[in-house]
C-alpha atoms as one frame of an Amber mdcrd trajectory, in Angstrom:
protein
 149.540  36.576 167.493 148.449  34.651 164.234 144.658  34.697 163.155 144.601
  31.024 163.648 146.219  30.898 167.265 144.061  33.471 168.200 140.826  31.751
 166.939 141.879  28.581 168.647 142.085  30.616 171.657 138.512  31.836 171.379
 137.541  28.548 171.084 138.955  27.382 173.876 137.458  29.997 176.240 134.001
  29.638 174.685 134.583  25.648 175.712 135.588  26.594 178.787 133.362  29.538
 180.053 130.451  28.315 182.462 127.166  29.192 181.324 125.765  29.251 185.073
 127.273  32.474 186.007 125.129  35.082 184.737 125.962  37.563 182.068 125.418
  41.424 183.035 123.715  43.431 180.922 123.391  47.432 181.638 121.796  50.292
 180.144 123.576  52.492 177.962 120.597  54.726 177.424 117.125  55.266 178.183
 115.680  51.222 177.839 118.493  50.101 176.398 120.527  47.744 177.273 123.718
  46.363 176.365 125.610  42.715 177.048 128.720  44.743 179.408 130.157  41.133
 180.482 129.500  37.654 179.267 129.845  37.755 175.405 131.885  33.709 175.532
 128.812  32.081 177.520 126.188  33.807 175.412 128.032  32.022 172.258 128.880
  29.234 174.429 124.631  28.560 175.149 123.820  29.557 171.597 125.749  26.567
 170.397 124.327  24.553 173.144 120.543  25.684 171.921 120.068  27.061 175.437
 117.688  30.494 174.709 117.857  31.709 178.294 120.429  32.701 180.764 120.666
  34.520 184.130 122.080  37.942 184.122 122.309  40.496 186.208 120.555  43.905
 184.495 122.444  46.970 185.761 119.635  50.207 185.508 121.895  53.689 184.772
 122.150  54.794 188.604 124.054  51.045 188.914 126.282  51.138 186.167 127.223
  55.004 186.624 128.950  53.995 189.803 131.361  51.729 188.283 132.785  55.117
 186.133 134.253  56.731 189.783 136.476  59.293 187.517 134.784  62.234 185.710
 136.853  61.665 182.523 135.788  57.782 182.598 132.523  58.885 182.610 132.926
  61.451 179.415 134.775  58.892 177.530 131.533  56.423 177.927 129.026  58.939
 177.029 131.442  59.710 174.280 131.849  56.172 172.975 128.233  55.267 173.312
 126.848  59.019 171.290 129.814  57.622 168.708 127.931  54.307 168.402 124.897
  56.284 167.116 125.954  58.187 164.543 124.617  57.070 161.699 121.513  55.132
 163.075
């Protein structure tokens, strides 16, 4: 797919995403938490100059359960330690 189609199609889902169903936000380590799902309405209210939205905020014990195979789990604790290096 081109650059520009693929922009255009970004666009388009930021346009069309609605901003009232909340974002989800989970913690990747100890008090830290990442945006997991929502990234197009988070641009979408930024643009609007909305500074708040509803999400829901997943603690470890929450999120863990959606990783239901041991080697899903390894490969997150693997791609999140990878995200450090360097910090």
């Amino acid at each position: 797919m081109s650059k520009i189609r693929e922009n255009t199609r970004k666009q388009f889902l930021i346009i069309s995403v609605d901003i009232n169903n909340p974002v989800i936000i989970a913690e990747i380590a100890p008090f830290s938490y990442n945006l997991i799902d929502g990234n197009h309405r988070v641009v979408k209210a930024l643009r609007l100059e909305i500074s708040l939205l509803d999400a829901y905020k997943l603690d470890v014990k929450q999120h863990i359960q959606f990783l239901t195979e041991e080697n899903a789990y390894h490969e997150y604790v693997e791609y999140w330690n990878d995200k450090l290096i360097g910090i």
